[in-house]
Every structure is written in C-alpha cells, then in structure tokens.
C-alpha positions in Angstrom: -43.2 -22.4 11.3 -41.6 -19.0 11.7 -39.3 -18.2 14.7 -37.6 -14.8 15.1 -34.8 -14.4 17.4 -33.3 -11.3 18.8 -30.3 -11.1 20.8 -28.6 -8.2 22.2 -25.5 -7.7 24.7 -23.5 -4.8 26.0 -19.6 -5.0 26.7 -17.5 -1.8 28.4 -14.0 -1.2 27.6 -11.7 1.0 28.7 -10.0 2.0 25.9 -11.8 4.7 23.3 -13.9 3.9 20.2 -10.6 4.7 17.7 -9.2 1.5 19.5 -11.6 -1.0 19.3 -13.3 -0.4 16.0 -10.6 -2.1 14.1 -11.7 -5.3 15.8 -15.1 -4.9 16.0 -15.2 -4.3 12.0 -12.5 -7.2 10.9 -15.9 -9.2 9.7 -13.2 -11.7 7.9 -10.8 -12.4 10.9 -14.5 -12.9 13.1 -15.5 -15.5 11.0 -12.3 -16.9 11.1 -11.9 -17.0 14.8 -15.8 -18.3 15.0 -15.0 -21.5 13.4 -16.7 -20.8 10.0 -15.0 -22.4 6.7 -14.6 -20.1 4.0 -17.5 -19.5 1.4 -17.7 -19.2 -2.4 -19.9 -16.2 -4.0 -20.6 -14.7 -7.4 -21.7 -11.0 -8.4 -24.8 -10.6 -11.0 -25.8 -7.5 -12.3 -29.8 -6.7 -11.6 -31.8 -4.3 -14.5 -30.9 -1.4 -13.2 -27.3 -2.0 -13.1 -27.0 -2.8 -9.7 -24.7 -5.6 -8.2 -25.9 -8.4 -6.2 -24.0 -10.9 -4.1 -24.6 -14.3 -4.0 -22.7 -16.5 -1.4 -22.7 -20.7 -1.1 -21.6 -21.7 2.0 -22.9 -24.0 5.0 -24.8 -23.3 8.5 -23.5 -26.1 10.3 -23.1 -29.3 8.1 -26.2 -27.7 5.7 -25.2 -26.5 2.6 -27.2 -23.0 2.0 -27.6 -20.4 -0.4 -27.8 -16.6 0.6 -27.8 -12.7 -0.6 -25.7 -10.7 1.4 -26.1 -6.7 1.1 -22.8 -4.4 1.0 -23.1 -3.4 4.6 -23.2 -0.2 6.2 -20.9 1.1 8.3 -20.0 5.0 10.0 -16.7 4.1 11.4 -15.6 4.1 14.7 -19.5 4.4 15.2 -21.4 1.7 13.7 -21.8 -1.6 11.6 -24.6 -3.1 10.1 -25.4 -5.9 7.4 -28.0 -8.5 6.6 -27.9 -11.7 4.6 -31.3 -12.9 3.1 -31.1 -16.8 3.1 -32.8 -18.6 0.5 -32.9 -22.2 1.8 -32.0 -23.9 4.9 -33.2 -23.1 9.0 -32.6 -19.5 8.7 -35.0 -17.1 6.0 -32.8 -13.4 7.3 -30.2 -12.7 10.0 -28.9 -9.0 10.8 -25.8 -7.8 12.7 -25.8 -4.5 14.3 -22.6 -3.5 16.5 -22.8 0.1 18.3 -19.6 2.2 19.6 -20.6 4.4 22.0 -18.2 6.9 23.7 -17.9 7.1 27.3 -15.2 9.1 29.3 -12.1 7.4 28.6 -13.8 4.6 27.4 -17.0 3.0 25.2 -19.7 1.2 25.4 -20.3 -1.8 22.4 -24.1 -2.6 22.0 -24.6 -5.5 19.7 -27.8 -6.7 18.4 -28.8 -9.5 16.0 -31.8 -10.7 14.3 -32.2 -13.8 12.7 -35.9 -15.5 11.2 -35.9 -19.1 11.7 -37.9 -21.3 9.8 -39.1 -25.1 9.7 -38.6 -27.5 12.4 -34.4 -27.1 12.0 -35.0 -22.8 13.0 -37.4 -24.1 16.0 -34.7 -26.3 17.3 -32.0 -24.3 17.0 -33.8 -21.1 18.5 -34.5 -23.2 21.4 -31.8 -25.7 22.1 -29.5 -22.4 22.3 -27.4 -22.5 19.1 -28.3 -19.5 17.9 -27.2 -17.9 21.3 -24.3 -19.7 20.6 -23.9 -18.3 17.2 -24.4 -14.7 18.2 -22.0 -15.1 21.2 -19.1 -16.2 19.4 -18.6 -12.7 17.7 -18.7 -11.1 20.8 -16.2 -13.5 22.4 -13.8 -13.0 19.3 -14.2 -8.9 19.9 -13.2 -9.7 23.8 -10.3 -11.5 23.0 -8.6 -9.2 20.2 -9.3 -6.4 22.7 -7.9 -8.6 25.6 -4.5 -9.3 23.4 -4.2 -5.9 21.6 -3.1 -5.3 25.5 0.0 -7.8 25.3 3.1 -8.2 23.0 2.9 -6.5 19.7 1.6 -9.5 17.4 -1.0 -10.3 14.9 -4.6 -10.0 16.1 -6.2 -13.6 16.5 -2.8 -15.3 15.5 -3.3 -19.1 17.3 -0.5 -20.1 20.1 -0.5 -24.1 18.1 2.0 -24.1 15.1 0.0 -24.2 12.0 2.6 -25.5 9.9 2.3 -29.2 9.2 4.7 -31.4 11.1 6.4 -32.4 8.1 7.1 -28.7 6.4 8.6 -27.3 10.0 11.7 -29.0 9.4 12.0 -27.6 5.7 10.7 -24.0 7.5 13.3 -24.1 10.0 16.4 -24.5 7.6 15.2 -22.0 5.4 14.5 -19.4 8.0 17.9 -20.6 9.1 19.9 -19.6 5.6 17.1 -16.6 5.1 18.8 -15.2 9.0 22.5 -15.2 7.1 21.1 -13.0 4.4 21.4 -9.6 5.7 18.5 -9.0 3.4 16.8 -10.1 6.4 18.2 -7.7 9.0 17.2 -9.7 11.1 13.7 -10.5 10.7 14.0 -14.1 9.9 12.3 -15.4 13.3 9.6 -13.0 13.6 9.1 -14.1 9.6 8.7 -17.6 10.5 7.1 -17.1 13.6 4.3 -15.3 11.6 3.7 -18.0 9.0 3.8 -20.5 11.7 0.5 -18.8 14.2 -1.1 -16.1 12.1 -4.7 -16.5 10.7 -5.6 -17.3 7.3 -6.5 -14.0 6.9 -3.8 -12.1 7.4 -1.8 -14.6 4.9 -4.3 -14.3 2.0 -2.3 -10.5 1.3 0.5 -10.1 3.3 1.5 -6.6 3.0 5.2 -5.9 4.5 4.8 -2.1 5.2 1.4 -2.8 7.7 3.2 -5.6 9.4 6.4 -4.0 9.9 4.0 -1.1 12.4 3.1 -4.4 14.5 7.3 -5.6 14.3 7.8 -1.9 15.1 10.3 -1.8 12.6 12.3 -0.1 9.1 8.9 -0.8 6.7 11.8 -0.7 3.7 13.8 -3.5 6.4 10.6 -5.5 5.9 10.0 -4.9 2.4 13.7 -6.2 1.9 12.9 -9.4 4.4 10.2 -10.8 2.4 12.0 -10.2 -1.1 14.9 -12.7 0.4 12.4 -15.0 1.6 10.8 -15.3 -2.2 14.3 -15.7 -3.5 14.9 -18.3 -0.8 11.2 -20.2 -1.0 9.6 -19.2 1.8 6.9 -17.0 0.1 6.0 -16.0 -2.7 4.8 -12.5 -5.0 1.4 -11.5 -5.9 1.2 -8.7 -8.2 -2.4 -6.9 -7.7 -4.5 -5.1 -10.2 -6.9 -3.1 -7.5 -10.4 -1.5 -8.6 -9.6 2.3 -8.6 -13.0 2.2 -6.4 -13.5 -0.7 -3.5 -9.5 -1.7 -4.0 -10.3 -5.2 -4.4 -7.8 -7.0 -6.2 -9.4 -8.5 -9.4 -6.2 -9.7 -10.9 -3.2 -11.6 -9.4 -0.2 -13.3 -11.4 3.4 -14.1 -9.7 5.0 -12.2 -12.2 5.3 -8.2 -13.4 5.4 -9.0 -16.7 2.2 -11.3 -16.7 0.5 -8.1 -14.8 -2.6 -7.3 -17.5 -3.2 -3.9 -18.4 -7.2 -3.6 -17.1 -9.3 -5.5 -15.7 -13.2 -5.6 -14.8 -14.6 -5.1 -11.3 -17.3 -7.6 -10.8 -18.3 -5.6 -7.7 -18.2 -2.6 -9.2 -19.3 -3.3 -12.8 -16.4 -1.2 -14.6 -13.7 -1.8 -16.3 -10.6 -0.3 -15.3 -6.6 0.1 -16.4 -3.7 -0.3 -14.5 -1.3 2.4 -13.2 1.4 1.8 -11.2 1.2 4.5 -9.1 -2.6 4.3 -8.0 -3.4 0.4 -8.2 -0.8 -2.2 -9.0 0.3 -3.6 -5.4 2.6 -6.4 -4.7 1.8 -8.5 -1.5 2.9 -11.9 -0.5 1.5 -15.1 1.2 3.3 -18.4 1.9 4.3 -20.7 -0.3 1.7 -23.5 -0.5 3.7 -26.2 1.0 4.5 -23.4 4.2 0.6 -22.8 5.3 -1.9 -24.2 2.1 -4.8 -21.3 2.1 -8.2 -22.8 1.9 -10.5 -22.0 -1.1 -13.2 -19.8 -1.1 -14.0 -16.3 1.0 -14.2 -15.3 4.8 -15.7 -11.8 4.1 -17.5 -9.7 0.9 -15.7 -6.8 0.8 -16.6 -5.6 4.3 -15.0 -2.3 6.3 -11.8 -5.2 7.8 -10.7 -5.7 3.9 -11.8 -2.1 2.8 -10.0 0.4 5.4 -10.1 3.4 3.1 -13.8 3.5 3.0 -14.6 5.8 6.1 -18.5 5.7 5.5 -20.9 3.1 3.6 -24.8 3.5 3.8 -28.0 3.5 2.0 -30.7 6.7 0.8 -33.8 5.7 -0.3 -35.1 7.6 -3.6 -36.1 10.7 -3.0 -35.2 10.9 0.6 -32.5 12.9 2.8 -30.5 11.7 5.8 -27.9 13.1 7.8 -25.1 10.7 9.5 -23.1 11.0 12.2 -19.5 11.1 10.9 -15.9 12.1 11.9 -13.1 12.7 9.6 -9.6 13.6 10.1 -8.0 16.5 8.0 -7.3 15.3 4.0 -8.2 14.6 0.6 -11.7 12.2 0.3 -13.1 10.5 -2.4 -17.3 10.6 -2.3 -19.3 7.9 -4.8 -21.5 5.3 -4.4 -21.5 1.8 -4.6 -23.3 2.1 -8.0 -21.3 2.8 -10.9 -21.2 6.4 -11.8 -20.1 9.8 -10.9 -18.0 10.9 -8.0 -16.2 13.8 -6.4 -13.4 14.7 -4.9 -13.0 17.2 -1.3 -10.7 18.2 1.1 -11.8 18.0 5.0 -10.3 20.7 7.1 -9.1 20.6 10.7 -12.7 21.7 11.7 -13.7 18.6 10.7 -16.5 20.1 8.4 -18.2 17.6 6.1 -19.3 18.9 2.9 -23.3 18.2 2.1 -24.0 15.3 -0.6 -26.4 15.4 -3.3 -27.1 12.9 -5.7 -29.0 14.0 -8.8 -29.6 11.3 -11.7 -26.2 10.1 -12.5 -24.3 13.3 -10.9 -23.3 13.8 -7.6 -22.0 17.1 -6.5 -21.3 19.1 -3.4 -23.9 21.3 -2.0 -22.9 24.0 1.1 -21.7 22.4 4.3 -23.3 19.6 6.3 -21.5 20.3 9.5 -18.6 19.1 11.9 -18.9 15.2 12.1 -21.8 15.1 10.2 -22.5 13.8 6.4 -25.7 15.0 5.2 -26.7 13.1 1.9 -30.0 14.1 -0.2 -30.5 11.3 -3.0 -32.2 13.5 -5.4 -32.5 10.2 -7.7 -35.2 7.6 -8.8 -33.6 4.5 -7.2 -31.7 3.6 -3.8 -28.0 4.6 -3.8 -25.7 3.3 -1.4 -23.1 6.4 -0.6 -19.2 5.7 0.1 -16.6 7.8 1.5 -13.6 7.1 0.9 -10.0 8.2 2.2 -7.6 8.8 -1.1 -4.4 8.4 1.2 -4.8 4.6 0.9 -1.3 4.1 -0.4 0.3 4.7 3.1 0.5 1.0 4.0 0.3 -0.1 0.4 3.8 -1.5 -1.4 2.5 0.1 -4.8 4.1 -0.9 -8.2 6.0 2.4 -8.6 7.5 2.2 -4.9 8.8 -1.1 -4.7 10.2 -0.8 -8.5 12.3 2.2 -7.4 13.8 0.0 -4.4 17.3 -0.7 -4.9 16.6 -4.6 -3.3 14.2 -5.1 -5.8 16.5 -5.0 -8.6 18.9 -6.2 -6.7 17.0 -9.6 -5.0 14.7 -10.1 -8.1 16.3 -9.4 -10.9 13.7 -11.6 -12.9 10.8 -9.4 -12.7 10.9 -7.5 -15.5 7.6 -5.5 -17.6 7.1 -7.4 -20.6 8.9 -6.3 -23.9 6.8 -3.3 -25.8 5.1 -2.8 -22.1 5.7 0.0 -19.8 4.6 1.4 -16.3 3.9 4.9 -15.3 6.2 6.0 -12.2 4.5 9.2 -10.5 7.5 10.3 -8.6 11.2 9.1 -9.1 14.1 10.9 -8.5 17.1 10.5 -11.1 20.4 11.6 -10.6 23.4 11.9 -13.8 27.0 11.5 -13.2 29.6 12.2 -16.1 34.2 12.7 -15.6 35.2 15.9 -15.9 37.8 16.3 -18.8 37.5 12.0 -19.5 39.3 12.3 -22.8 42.2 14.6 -21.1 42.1 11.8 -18.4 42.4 9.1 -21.0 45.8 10.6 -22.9 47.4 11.3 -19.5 47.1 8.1 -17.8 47.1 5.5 -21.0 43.7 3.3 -22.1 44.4 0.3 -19.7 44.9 2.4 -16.7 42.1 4.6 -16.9 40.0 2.3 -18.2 40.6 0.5 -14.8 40.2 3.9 -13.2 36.6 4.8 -14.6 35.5 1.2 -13.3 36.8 1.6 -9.9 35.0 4.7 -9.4 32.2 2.9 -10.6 32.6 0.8 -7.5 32.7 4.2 -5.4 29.6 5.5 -6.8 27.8 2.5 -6.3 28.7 2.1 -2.6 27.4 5.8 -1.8 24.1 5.4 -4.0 22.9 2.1 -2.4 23.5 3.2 1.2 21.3 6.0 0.8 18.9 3.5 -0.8 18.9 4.2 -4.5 20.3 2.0 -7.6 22.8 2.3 -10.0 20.4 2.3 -13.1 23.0 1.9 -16.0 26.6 3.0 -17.1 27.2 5.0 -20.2 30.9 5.1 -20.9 32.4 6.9 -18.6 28.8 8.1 -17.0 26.0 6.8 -15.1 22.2 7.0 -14.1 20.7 6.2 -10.0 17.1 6.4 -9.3 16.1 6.7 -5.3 12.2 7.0 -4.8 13.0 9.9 -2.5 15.0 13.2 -3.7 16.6 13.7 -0.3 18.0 10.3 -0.2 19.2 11.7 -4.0 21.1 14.4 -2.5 22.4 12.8 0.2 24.6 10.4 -2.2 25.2 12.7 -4.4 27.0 15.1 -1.5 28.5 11.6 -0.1 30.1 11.6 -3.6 31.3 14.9 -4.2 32.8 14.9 0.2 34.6 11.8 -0.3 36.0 12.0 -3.9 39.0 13.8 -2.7 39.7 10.8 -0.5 39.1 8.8 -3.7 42.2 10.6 -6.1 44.3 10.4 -2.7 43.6 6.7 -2.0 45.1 5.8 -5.4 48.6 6.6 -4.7 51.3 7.2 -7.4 51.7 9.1 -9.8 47.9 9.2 -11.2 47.3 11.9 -8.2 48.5 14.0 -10.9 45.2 13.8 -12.8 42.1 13.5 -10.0 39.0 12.5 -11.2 36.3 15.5 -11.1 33.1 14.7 -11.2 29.9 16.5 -12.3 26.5 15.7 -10.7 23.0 16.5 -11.6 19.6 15.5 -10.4 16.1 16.2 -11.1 12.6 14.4 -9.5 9.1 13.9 -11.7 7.2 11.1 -13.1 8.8 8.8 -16.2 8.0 5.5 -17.1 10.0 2.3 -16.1 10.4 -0.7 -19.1 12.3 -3.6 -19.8 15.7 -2.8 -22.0 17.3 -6.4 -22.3 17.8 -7.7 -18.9 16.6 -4.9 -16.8 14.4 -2.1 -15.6 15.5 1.9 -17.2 13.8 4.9 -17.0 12.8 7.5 -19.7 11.1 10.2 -20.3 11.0 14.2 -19.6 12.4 14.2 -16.0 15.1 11.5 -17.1 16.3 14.3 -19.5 16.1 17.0 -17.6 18.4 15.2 -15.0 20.5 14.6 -17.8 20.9 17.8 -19.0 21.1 19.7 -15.8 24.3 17.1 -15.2 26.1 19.4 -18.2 25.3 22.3 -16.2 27.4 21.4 -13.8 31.3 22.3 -13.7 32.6 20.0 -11.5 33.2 19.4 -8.0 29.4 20.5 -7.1 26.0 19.1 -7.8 23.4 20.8 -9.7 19.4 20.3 -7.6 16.1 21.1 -9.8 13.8 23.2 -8.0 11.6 20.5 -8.0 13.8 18.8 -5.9 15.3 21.4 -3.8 11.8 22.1 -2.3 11.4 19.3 -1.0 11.6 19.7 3.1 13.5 16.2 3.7 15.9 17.7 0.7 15.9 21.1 2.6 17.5 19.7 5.5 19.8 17.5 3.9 21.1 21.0 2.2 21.0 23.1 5.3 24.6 23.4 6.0 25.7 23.4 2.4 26.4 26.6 0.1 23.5 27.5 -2.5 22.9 29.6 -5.9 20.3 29.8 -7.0 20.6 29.8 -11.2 18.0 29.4 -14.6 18.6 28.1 -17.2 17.8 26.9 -20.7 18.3 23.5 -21.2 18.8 22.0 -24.4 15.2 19.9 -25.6 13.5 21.5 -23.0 11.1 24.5 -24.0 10.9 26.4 -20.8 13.9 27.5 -18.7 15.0 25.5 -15.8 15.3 26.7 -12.3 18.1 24.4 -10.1 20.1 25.2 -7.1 24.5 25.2 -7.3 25.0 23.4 -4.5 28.8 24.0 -3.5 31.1 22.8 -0.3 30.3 23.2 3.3 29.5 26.7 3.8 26.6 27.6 5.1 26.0 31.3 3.7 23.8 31.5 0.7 25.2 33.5 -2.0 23.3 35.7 -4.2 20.9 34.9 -7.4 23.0 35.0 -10.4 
C-alpha cells in the first residue's frame, strides 16, 4: 500500500528575503528545534566517482535507513532536498521552501512530499502525523523570525538552563573567577549565559568572531574571552583542518601541535593539506562536564553549516539551465560537488554573472549570463551538481594564522606550540625590529650593572606600547627585539608610541644617566613568513622577517623606518597622516632587489622631497 502526501503552506513576513533566509536554510538548528535526535551517516563513493550519503537515524521510535541528496539551494530564493528511505513507513520525502519578494516584505511557500508505504505510512498519513511533521518546520521558521525581533541572542537558544543541576554550581564559580580576569572584559555572564540556553548546534563549533556580531561587541574582546575560559575550564580548543572545498572540518585535535598536515574529504573525495591561512580554524565548545554534546549529526552539510556556498544545484548531461541568482560585488569560487576542475571570477557591482560551462572534466567561463542570473550548460556525459561559492569565507572565521599572531594567544596559551621540525605558513604578518643606538658607547658610560638594568627597563617600556596596540614582543636579542601585530597599522602605531614617549623615558630616570639617553632605531616591514616552535615558543622567519630586520639598520635613530608594503596600507595611511615622510630606496643587504620604505620623522605634517 502506497500513500503519497503533499503538503503545502504560505507564511508573509514583513521583513525582506535577505532576513529570513538565514532561518529558513539553518536545516541543522530545524531539526534541532523539531525534536529530532541526532543521526549517524557515512559517505561511499559510486563508479563514477561520485559521493553518496547514507544516514541511520529513527522516524519516531523506528530505526530507518536513508540516502539523502546534497540539496539544492539559490540563496535568499530557494531550498530543496530529498531523502530516499530504504526501510520503514516512508519510501521518499521532499522539502521545498520558496522566498518570494514582496514590497517590503516576502512571501515563504513551502511544499513537501513524502511516499508512505505499508499499514505504518497509511496510519500516519491519516491520523495527522505527517501534518504534524511538516508543520513543525514551519513553526521553528515562525519563531526564529518572531525572536530575531527581540534582544540580540542566539537563534532558537531555550529559556530552561541546560546545564545539569549539579555542574551550575561548578559553572557559577568559574564564570565568577573568569569575570576577575580582565581577559574577559567583561564577557563572563553573557559566556555563561550562552553555554547555559543555546542549542546544541551552535556549541558543536563555537566561533568567537560570529558570536561577538550577536554580543555586539570587540570580535578580538571575544577571541580574548574564550582563551581565559579554556585556561580556566570552562571550554575547550578545537583545532580544524577544513576541506579547501565544502569547509567541512575533517580533522579536530585540542592541540596545534597534534594538527596533521592533510587530510581526506570524505564528501569531497580529495585529499587535501593544511595551510594556516586558508583552512586551519580554531573554535571552541564546552567542556563536556558544562553541556555533554550528543553523538551523531543534525544536518549533511546543508546551506545553515555551509554559508559560503551562495548557489547548489543539479544539470542533467547534456542539458542547459539558467537560475535565478544574486550576488554581491567580490571574488567567487565556481566547481561542482564532483571532484574536479574549478574557476575562479570576480562579480562586479552590476551584479553580472558570468556563463558556466562544463566540458568533460573542465569547467570554464563562457560570455556573460546576465544580472542575477547563473546560466550553466553541462557539456558532459553525467549529472554535475554546480556550486558557487563566496572566497571571502574567512571574515567570521578565527583562522590559524590570525589567532597565532594575537598577542593573548601567546600570552593565555602559552602551551600550544607547532610540533618540533613542523611549521605553519602565515599569509600576512607584520614585524617590527628594535635595536640602541650607540649600545656599546652606552655600556662604557654608564658601567655593565647599570645599563644592563637600563636595557631591561626599556624592555618593560617597549613591551607596554607593543601590547596595547595589540601586537607581542616576539623575542629579545641582546640589546634588540622582534613584535609581530597581524595588522601593519597597529605596527606603526607602537612603533610612533615608542619613538613620542621615549624622551619621557631618559627624563623619567633621573640622575646623572640623563647624560646618555637611550636612542632608539625602529624598522618594520609586513608579508607572509612562517611561524614554528623554537624551545618554548612561537618565532617567525623568513624573507619579510629579514627585510624588517634590515630596514631596522637603515634607520638613524629617533625615527622609524615603514616598507612600502606597509606604508600603503590605508589604516597605516591614517595612522601616518600628521607625521613627516621621505620617501627613500634602498639596497638592503641579502635582499636582491632594492627596497622602497618611508623615513617617518616627528610631528610635522609637510612631506619632504624624494631623496
């Protein structure tokens, strides 16, 4: 017996299609807020390479068995996917949601299918369950809408305390000491307030720089906040090794130095290495005696857990179909789901979409589709399901090379190191050299033991000015030493901090050592290097180390000396804007082309000549 079901409904809100997609296509926090337990799957690759997904879960108190496809999806416009059941009441079952703009507003049609079967699918079809099923979806959409109009907070986050009885007292006196850290700035009781009421799927991969846009605060104060509450035991690190391609992360460890070097994709069938810059993430979740995360999956990979994919559908063989499609200016990344070929475009403010062909295992660009529209011709001799991807996916993302350039990193987790022999590719660093002027001079004037005591104090002073524009003391080499900041303005800033309060520094010291005042000579330069483990902590090397290095002995003390590369920056540009410039090349010992930097001198404003 054979029982097909439709269902369809139609909501209005008044609130644009942008602003209610994020809800609509959150598959995992829907079947959270449904009442569904979490489900196991596994990935098998068919004979023609392609991946198939296989899910274990229950309907109801039935275990069952079922493929699920990857979904299509044109956001802010549509969602679609289908699971083929292979045992149990149900045989197929299709979800269709519809955004449709409407003045201010929009209009969400969703539809469903499901193919009952046996005497189960005939009772459930008519005693109103699968009503039931499909309404619950739609209820959970109506309520994140309905709250996304209240305090800021986490969408579907429960107003009962998760947290055992027994842990809230442990919770409370270590959100208590975690307040006194001022790590925290504050954060503490919208920390523990989080762990105690948000879903399990917003703990799974807690990422600090997303959540601190719902705090509406610093993303580098939240960043800070849950580094105090690992040291403290309230959560705890995972380091992620993301698929270049769908971003899941297919490797996890607590520590940097367990972090492999590649991995395989199951859901993408390649193999992959890891670069700091493009895939290693850390995120968080709660330590297990805090919230204990269930087993198992709430979603496969669909548009809530994949927000840089813009666009997911399948082309038959040997067919063309166009798409309706917006996309906001910046870099894309077009593929398939199928391992092989992809390309890379830029959109434009027109909001032109490039045409998509598909040609055996290429894929190229071919004229101009048209403004919020994707045209895609599968040229091929098999079904391809098309992606498009946004390449800015980093902007909410706490990427290896970010948060190893963070100055509470070192500072609150000193025992996450790279392993020995191991090293990670930073893409963009800035490094900044300090040397004394005339040390040895300094030395015979003032005796060993007092300037000895002298270079350490200044130490102290540099240190002060280089973490309160957010960078680190890297190491001390005699009487010099090496900062990193993982933005060149923030560079220059401490750097002219140093050089504008050093006179207060010699005058602050009294005595008769005014006689010889420490001069110091500054240089900085910004590129990619790599980060590994020397002894007991993170350094730096490579060509942009040296070159920040060497432009330090260009400098004659009492300025700083600014690499192009750093000097154009617009951030840097403003920082300089009141300052005097020259503009200078020069060749630079070890390096084979000459150097272009900026003389950055005093307070003037007038920009002298190139010399």
């Amino acid at each position: 017996m054979t029982v097909i079901y439709r269902y369809r409904q139609e909501r209005y809100f008044a609130k644009p299609p942008a602003a209610i997609w994020p809800f609509v296509s959150d598959t995992a926090r829907l079947w959270e807020l449904n009442g569904n337990a979490p489900f196991q799957f596994e990935e098998r690759v068919d004979s023609q390479g392609r991946v198939r997904r296989f899910a274990h879960g229950k309907a109801g108190p039935i275990p069952v068995t079922w493929e699920e496809d990857f979904g299509e999806w044109q956001e802010n416009r549509r969602l679609f996917h289908a699971r083929e059941y292979q045992n149990g009441p149900m045989r197929r079952f299709e979800w269709d949601c519809e955004l449709f703009a409407e003045g201010e507003g929009c209009r969400l049609v969703l539809t469903g299918m499901a193919e009952t079967v046996g005497l189960l699918g005939f009772v459930a079809r008519h005693a109103g369950i699968m009503d039931a099923e499909f309404g619950r979806p739609l209820a959970s959409i109506e309520r994140l809408v309905r709250e996304s109009d209240g305090p800021a907070h986490v969408p579907g986050a429960s107003v009962e305390d998760l947290v055992e009885p027994a842990a809230r007292r442990r919770l409370d006196a270590l959100a208590g000491e975690l307040a006194r850290d001022p790590a925290s700035h504050g954060l503490a009781p919208k920390l523990s307030d989080f762990l105690r009421h948000a879903p399990v799927v917003a703990l799974r991969s807690i990422r600090p720089i997303a959540l601190a846009k719902i705090w509406s605060v610093q993303p580098d104060h939240a960043v800070e906040l849950f580094l105090a509450a690992t040291r403290n035991g309230i959560v705890a690190m995972g380091w992620d090794l993301l698929c270049p391609r769908c971003r899941g992360a297919k490797s996890r460890v607590s520590r940097l130095h367990e972090l492999p070097k590649g991995a395989h994709c199951s859901s993408c069938n390649i193999d992959y290495e890891r670069n700091f810059s493009r895939n290693v993430e850390l995120t968080f979740h709660p330590e297990p005696w805090v919230r204990p995360l269930p087993d198992g999956e709430m979603c496969m990979l669909g548009p809530g857990a994949a927000r840089h994919i813009k666009f997911q559908a399948e082309v038959a063989a040997g067919s063309a179909k166009s798409f309706e499609l917006s996309l906001a200016p910046g870099s894309y990344r077009f593929r398939t789901v199928e391992a092989g070929a992809e390309v890379d475009g830029e959109i434009g403010a027109d909001g032109v979409i490039p045409t998509l062909v598909a040609r055996g295992r290429d894929i190229r660009f071919d004229g101009a589709s048209g403004r919020d529209e994707l045209a895609i011709r599968n040229e091929s001799d098999r079904p391809l399901a098309f992606v498009v991807e946004d390449r800015n996916w980093t902007q909410d993302a706490l990427t290896g090379e970010r948060v190893i350039a963070m100055p509470a990193f070192r500072r609150l987790c000193p025992e996450q190191l790279l392993r020995p022999g191991d090293n990670a590719d930073i893409g963009w660093i800035a490094i900044m050299f300090t040397d004394l002027k005339g040390s040895t001079e300094l030395y015979d004037a003032l005796g060993d033991a007092t300037a000895y005591n002298l270079v350490r104090g200044h130490f102290d002073f540099l240190l002060e000015r280089v973490e309160r524009n957010h960078g680190f003391v890297v190491k001390t080499l005699g009487d010099a030493a090496m900062a990193a900041f993982s933005r060149p303005d923030d560079a220059v800033r401490a750097a002219l901090a140093i050089q504008d309060d050093m006179a207060s520094f010699n005058s602050a010291r009294g005595g008769s050592v005014n006689a010889t005042p420490i001069v110091l000579k500054l240089g900085i330069h910004a590129g990619s290097c790599i980060a590994v483990t020397t002894g007991d902590r993170l350094d730096y090397f490579g060509a942009t180390v040296n070159i920040a290095a060497r432009l330090e002995h260009e400098c004659r003390g009492g300025e700083v000396i600014v690499s192009e590369a750093v000097a154009k920056d617009a951030e840097t540009g403003a920082a300089l804007a009141d300052r005097t410039q020259l503009e200078e090349t020069a060749t630079l010992r070890g390096v084979s082309a000459p150097v272009q930097f900026i003389r950055v001198k005093g307070l003037r404003s007038a920009r002298l000549p190139v010399a």
